[in-house]
C-alpha positions in Angstrom: 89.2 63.5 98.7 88.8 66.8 99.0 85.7 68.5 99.6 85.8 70.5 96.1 86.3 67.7 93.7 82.4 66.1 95.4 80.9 69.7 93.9 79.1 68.5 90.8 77.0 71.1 90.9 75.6 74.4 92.5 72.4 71.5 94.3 75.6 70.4 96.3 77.0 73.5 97.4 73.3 74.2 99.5 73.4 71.0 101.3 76.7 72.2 103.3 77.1 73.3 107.1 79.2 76.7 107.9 82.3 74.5 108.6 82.4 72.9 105.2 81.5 76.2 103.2 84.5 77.6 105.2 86.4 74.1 103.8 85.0 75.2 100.5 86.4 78.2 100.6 89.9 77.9 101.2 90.0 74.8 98.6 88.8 77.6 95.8 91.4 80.4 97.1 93.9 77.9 96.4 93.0 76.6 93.0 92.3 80.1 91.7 95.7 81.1 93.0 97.5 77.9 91.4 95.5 78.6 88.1 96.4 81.9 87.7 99.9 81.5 88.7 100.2 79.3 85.8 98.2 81.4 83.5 97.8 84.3 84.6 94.2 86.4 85.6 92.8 88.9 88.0 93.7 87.4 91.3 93.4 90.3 94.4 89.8 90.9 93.0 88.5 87.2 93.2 90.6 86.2 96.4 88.5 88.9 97.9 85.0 87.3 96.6 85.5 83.6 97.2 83.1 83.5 100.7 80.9 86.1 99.2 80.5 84.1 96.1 80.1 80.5 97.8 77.4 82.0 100.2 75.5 83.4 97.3 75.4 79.5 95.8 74.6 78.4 99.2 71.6 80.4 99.8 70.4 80.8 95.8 68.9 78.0 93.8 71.2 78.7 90.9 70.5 78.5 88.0 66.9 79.1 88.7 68.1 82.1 90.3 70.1 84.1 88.1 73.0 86.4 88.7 73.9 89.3 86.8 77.7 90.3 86.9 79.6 93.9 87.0 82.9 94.4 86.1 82.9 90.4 85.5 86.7 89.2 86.0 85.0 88.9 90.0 83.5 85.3 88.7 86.2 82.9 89.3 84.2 81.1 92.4 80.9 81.4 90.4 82.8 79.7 87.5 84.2 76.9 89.5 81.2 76.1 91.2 79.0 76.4 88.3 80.0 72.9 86.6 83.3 74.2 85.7 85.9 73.0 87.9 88.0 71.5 85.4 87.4 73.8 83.0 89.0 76.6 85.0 92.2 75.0 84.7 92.3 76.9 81.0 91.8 80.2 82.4 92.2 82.5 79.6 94.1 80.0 77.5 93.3 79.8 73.9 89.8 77.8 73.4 90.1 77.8 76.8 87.7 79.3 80.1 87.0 83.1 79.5 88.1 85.2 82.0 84.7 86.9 82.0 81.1 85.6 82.0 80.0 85.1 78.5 77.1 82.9 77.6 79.0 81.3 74.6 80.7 79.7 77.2 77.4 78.5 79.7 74.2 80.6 78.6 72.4 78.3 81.6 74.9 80.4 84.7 76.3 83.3 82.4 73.0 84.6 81.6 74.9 88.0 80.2 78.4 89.2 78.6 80.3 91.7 81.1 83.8 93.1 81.3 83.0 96.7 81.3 81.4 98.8 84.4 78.3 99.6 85.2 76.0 97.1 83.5 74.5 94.6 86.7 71.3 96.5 87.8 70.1 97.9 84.4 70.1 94.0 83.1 69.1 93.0 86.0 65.9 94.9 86.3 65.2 93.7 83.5 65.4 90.6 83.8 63.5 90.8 87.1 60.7 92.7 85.2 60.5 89.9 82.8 59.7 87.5 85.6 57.5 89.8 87.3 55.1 89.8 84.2 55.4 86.1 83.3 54.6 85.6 86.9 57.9 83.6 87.9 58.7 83.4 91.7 62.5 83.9 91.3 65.2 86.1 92.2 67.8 88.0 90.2 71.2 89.1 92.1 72.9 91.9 90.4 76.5 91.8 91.7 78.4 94.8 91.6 82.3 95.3 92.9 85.5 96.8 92.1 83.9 100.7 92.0 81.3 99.4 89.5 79.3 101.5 91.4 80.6 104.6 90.8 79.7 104.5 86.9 76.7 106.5 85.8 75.3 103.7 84.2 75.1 102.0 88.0 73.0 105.0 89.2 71.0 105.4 86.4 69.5 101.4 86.7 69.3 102.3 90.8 67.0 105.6 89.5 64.3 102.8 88.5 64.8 100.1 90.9 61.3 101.2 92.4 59.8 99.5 89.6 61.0 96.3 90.5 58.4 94.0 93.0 60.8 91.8 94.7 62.6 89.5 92.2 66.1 91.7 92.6 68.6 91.4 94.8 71.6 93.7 94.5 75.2 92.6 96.1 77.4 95.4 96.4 80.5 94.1 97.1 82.8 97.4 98.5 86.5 96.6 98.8 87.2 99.9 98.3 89.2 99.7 95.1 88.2 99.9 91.3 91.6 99.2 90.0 93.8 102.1 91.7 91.3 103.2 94.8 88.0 104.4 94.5 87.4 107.8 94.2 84.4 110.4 94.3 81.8 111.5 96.8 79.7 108.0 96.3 83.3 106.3 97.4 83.4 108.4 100.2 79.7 107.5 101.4 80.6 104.1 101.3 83.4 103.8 104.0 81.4 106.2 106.0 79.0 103.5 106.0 81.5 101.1 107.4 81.7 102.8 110.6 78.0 103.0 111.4 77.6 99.2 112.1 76.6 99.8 115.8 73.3 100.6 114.0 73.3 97.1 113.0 74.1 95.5 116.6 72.1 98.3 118.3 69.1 97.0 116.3 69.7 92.9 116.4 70.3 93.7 120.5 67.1 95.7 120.7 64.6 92.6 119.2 66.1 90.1 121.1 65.6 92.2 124.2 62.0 92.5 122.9 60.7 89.4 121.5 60.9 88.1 125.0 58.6 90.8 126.5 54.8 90.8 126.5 53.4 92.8 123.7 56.5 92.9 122.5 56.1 91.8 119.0 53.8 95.0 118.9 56.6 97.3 119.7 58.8 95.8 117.2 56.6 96.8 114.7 56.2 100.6 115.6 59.6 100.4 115.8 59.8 99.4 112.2 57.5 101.7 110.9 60.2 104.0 112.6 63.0 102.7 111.4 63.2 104.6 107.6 63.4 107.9 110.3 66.0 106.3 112.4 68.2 105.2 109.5 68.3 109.1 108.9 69.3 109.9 111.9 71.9 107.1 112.3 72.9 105.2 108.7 74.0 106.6 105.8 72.4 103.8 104.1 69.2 105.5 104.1 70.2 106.8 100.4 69.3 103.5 99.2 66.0 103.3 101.2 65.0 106.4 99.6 65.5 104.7 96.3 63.2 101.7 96.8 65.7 99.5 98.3 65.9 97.6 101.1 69.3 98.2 102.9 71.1 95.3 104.3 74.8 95.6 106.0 77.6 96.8 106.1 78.6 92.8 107.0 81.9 91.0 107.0 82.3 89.7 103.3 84.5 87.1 104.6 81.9 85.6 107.5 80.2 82.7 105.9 77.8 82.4 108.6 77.3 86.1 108.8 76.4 86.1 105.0 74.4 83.4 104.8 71.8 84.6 106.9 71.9 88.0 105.1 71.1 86.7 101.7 68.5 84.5 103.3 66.8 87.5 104.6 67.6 89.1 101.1 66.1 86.1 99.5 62.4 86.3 101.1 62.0 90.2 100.6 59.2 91.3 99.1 61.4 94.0 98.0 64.3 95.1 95.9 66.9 94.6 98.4 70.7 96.0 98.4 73.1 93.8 100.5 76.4 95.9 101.3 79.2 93.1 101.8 82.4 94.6 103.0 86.0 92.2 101.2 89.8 92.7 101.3 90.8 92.5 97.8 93.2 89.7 97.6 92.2 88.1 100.9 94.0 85.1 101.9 97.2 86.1 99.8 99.5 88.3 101.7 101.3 90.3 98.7 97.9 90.6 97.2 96.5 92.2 100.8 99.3 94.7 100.7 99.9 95.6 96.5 95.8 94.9 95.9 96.1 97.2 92.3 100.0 95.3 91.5 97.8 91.9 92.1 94.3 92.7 89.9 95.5 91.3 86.6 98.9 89.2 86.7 100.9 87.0 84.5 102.6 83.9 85.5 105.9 86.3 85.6 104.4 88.4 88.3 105.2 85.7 90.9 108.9 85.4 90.4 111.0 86.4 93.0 112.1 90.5 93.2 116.0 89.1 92.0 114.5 87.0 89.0 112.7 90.3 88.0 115.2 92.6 88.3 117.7 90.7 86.9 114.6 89.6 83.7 113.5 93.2 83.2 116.8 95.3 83.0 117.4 96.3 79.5 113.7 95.5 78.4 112.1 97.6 75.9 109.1 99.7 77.4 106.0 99.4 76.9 104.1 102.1 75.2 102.0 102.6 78.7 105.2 103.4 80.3 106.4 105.6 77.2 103.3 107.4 77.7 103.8 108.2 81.5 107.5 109.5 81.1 106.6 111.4 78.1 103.6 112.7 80.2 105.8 114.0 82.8 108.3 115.4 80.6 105.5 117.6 79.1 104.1 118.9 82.4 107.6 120.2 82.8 107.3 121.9 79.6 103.7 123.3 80.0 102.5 124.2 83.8 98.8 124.1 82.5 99.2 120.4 81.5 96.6 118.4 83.4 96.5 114.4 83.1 92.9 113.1 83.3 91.9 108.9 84.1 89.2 107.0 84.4 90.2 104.5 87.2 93.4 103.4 85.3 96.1 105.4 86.6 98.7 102.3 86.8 97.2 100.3 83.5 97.8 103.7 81.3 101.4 104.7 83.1 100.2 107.5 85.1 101.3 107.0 88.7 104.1 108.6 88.6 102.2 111.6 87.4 100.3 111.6 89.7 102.6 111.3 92.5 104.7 114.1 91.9 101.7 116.6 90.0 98.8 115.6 92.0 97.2 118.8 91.9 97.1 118.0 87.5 96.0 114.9 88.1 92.3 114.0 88.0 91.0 110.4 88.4 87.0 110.6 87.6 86.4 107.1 88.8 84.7 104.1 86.1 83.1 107.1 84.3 84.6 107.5 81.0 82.2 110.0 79.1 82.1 112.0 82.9 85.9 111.7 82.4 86.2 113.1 78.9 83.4 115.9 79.8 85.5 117.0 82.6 88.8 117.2 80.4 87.2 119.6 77.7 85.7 121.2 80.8 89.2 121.5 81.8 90.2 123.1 78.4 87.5 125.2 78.5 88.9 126.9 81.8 92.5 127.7 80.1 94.2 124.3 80.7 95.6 121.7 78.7 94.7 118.3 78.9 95.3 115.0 77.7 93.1 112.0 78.9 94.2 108.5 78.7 91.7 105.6 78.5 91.9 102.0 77.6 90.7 101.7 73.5 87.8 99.3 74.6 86.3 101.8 77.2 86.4 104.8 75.3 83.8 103.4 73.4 81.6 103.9 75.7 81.9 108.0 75.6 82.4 108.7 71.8 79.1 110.9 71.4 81.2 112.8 74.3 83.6 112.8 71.9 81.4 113.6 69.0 79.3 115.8 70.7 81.2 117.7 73.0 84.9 117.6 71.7 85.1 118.2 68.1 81.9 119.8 67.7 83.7 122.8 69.0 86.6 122.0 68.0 88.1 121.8 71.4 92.0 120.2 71.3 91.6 117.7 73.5 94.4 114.9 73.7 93.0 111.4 73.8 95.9 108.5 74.2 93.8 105.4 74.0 95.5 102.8 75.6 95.2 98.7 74.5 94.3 99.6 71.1 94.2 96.5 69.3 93.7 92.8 70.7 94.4 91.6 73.9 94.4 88.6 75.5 91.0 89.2 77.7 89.1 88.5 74.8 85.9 90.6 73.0 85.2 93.1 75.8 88.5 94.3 76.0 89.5 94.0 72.6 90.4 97.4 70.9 90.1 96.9 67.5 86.3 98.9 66.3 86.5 102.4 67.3 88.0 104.1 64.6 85.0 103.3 62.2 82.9 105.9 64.3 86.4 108.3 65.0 87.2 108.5 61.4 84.0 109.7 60.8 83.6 112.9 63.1 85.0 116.5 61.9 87.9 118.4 63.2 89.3 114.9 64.9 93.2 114.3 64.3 94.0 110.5 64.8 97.5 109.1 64.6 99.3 106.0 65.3 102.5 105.4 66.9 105.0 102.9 65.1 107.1 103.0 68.4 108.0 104.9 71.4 109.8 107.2 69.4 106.9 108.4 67.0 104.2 108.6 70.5 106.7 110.9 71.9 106.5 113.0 68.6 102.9 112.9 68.5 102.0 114.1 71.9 104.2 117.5 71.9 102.6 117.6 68.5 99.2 117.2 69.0 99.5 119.8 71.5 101.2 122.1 68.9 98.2 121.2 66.5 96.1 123.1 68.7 92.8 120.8 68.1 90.7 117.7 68.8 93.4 114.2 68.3 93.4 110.7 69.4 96.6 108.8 69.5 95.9 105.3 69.4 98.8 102.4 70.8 98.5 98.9 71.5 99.5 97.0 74.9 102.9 95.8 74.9 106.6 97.1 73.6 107.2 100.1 72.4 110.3 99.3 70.4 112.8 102.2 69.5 112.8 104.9 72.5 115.3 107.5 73.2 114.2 110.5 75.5 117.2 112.0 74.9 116.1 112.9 71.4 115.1 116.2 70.6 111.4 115.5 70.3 109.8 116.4 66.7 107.0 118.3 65.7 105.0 116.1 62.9 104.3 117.6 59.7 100.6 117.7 59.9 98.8 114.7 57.8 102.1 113.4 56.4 103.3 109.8 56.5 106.8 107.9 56.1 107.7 105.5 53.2 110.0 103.7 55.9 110.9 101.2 52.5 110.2 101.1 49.0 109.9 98.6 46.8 109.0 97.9 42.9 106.5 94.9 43.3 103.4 96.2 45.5 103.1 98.8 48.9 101.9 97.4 52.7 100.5 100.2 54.7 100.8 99.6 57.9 99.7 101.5 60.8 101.4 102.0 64.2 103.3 99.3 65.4 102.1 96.7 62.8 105.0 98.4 60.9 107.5 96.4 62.5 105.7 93.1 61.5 105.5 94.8 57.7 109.2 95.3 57.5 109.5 91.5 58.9 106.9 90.8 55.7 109.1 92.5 53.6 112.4 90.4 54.6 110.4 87.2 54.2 109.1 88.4 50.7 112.5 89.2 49.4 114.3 86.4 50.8 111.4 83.6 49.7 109.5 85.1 47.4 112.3 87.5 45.6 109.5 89.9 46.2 110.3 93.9 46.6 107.4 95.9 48.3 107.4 99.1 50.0 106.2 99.7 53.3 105.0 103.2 54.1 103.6 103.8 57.9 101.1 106.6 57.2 101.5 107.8 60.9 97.6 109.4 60.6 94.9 108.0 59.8 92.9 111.2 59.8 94.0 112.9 57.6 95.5 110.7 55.2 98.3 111.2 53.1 96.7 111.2 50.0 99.7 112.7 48.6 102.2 110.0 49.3 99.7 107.4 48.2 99.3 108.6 45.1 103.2 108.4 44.4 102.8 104.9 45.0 101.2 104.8 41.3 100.1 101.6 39.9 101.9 100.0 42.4 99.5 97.1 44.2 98.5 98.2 47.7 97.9 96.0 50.8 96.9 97.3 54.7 98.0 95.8 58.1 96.5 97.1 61.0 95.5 96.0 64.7 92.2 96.7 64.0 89.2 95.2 62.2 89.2 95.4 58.3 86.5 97.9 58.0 86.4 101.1 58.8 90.3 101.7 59.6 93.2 102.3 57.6 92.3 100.2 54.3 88.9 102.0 54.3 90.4 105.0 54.9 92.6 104.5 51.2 89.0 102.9 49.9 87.2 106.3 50.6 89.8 108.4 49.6 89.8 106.5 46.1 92.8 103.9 46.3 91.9 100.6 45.3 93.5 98.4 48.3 94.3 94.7 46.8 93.8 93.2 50.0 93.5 94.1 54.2 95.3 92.2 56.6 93.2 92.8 60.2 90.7 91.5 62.2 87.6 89.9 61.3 84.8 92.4 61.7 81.6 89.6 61.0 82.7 87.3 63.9 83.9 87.9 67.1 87.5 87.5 68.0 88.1 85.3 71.1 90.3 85.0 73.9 93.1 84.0 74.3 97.4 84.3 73.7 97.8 87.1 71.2 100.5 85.4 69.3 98.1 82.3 69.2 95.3 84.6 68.0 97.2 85.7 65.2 98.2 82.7 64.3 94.9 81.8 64.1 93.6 85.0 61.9 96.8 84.3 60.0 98.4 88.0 61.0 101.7 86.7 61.8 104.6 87.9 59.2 104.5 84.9 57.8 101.3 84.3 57.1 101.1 87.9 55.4 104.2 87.0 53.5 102.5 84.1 52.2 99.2 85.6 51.0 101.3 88.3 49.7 102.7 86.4 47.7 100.7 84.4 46.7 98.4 87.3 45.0 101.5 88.6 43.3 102.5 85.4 41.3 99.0 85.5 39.7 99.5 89.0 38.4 103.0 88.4 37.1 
């Protein structure tokens, strides 16, 4: 039997000697890698934290102790040995086990939601203050990785960690990637870290030689009394002891034994303590070692052999990330001042090649998105052009940057967000509420691409427009694209009636036009049912013009987004009455899981449309 299947629960992980933690170990590295591979996941970031993760449960009393997780697809060992084994087997499958901690899942082990950056120590403190006053004797690991660091948010919870009296722990876990590599100074003082641990074994060598001697208990405590000057001298880590901290490490992420002692130490401090753990993303799986950013978030399709891929993938349509890079590249042809700005997500939003061959117009700013957005307009400001390209879900996090320091003064910044719409990582990834709060700020352009075709269109003409825009494209195919095309500057604020029809309009925005023209096939052929589909192509400003030629017709929305605040409201304001919106729930949360099954589900498939379509339009006849 193996040793995983007698783990009931995290009481049974504590009772184990090095050698069967070490059995543990590789038993988890290989389920997580069979799970995935049959469902897909981030696999190079949790290969690298399986040792880390079981030495955490070895020396913690979880769930007494709590931990706190950053940038959260790192939790596949916590999950496992949490009471989830089986479980696990439905990674990311619809009503299946999340990909990220959420406590709709386990509120006793995922004490918070996280799948954005930055959010560990700030919650943690919390927590830990919240013990502190209710007197409980218990620890709180905050457990950052994957550049989590790096975010502002990160620094701003390790600016008030002196408040804290002993109840957090903090486990940097430095594999020297975010996504594509790290970046930025803090980065940079990391590794340098990594090549100071003679201090380390200097200091370990230096009590043993001393415990032995008379008085020499005596001298090991001048000597620590001496040791915050020392670690000036010698350790780099002497940042964090100037914050409150108590440094621990660099030490081998993959050494159980080595770990286990740490965290124990870690565990008895009567201080905040910071335990820097050094992993190899996608340890244990040799293609994951060497392609640790191809290897973060796979689909079963990823592990097919390079013949079965090539021979899958030639003749595919592109996706609208990859659109976006050749596009991009095109245009820095075209304009010399055109710079490309990231925020960790070079090879999620299509810009590697850009920045391979225009690396000097090619800024990544790390897990900092407002910092990233700042630095763009920054960039403007200085005589360039530039167009920053962030995932829908994480520019959320900077739109008072936007607000504030974009359109305010009217600055034309290009912002291409990425994964708008839903995804299959579920609510913290899901792009589908921004453009309540977009809609609503002056100056701001926002347009939707129905294919590859139209977001070719739209970035050389939101660079004509000369002001503030956001062009907003889901994840997946990009349908029609022909670079060979003379590319066409937009008529600003006008949209396409791509059908018409006598019995009722769908406006539908960006690629939800395809599945409006499948709507309107289904309609005629079931229903004997003529509408119209019109792709309004912006949603700020709206074609008020073209609606109103509509007349009396009925009018229905579509749109990847939730039903407020989006297209349909935008008609609503402008004075249309809409009949009914076809989106996303925006009074319950939309899950995880397959996008087709999710709209299946929300009944968004043609079909289903087709249906309620119909449906509404026999009553009125």
């Amino acid at each position: 039997m193996a040793l995983l299947d007698r783990i009931t629960s995290p009481a049974e992980v504590r009772k184990l000697n090095t050698a069967e933690l070490e059995e543990l170990s590789a038993e988890i590295r290989s389920l997580i890698l069979e799970v995935v591979k049959n469902n897909g996941g981030h696999l190079a970031s949790n290969l690298g934290t399986v040792e880390l993760i079981v030495a955490l449960y070895r020396v913690f009393e979880f769930p007494d102790d709590r931990v706190v997780w950053d940038v959260g697809h790192q939790c596949y060992t916590h999950k496992i040995l949490s009471g989830r084994r089986k479980f696990f087997e439905t990674l990311r499958r619809t009503g299946g086990c999340c990909g990220f901690p959420t406590p709709l899942e386990s509120p006793e082990y995922d004490v918070s939601i996280s799948g954005h950056a930055g959010v560990a120590i700030s919650t943690a403190l919390g927590f830990a203050a919240a013990d502190s006053a209710a007197g409980r004797d218990r620890k709180t690991v905050a457990f950052l990785g994957d550049g989590a660091l790096n975010c502002g948010i990160s620094l701003e919870g390790l600016n008030n960690v002196r408040m804290d009296d002993g109840h957090l722990v903090v486990v940097l876990n430095d594999n020297k990637m975010s996504i594509s590599k790290n970046v930025g100074g803090l980065s940079s003082y990391l590794n340098r870290i990594l090549v100071n641990q003679r201090y380390s074994i200097l200091k370990k060598r230096i009590r043993n030689f001393l415990g032995g001697m008379p008085r020499g208990n005596r001298i090991i405590r001048f000597i620590s009394r001496a040791e915050a000057f020392a670690k000036g001298l010698i350790l780099p880590g002497a940042v964090f002891e100037e914050l409150g901290m108590r440094y621990l490490g660099p030490i081998n992420g993959h050494n159980i034994e080595e770990l286990v002692k740490t965290f124990e130490s870690a565990r008895n401090s009567d201080r905040p303590v910071l335990v820097h753990v050094v992993t190899q993303k996608g340890h244990g799986y040799e293609p994951a070692v060497f392609e640790p950013e191809k290897y973060h978030g796979v689909t079963p399709d990823s592990f097919r052999s390079p013949a079965a891929e090539t021979k899958n993938v030639s003749g595919k349509e592109k996706s609208f990330s990859q659109v976006f890079g050749q596009v991009m590249l095109e245009l820095a042809g075209k304009y010399p001042d055109l710079n490309a700005v990231v925020a960790a997500m070079a090879g999620g939003v299509g810009l590697e090649e850009f920045a391979g061959k225009h690396h000097d117009r090619f800024y990544d700013c790390g897990i900092a998105e407002s910092h990233a957005v700042l630095f763009a307009a920054g960039l403007i400001g200085g005589g360039k052009k530039a167009v920053v390209a962030i995932y829908d879900s994480f520019m959320q996090r900077t739109l008072d940057n936007i607000y504030h320091d974009v359109c305010l003064g009217n600055v034309p910044l290009i912002m291409a967000l990425d994964r708008g719409g839903v995804v299959e990582d579920g609510p913290t990834h899901h792009g589908i509420y921004n453009l309540s709060f977009l809609r609503a700020l002056p100056w701001l352009t926002i347009m939707e691409p129905a294919d590859g075709n139209m977001l070719r269109n739209m970035l050389f003409s939101a660079l004509e427009y000369g002001r503030p825009a956001v062009i907003r494209y889901p994840k997946g195919g990009a349908g029609n694209f022909n670079p060979d095309q003379k590319a066409e500057i937009l008529p600003f604020g006008r949209g396409r009636l791509l059908a018409d029809g006598k019995d009722a309009v769908l406006w539908a925005s960006g690629a939800e036009c395809r599945t409006a023209l499948e709507v309107r096939k289904i309609l005629l052929e079931k229903y004997h049912l003529e509408i119209g589909v019109v792709d309004p192509v912006f949603i700020k400003p709206l074609d008020r013009e073209l609606a109103e030629s509509a007349g009396k017709r009925r009018i229905f929305t579509l749109e990847d987004h939730v039903v407020s605040g989006g297209l349909a409201s935008a008609l609503a304001d402008a004075g249309f009455v809409v009949e009914y919106r076809f989106g996303w729930p925006d009074d319950r949360e939309v899950p995880h899981g397959k996008v087709a099954d999710l709209r299946k589900q929300f009944k968004l498939r043609a079909e289903d449309i087709a249906e309620k379509i119909g449906e509404i339009l026999s009553k009125c006849v």
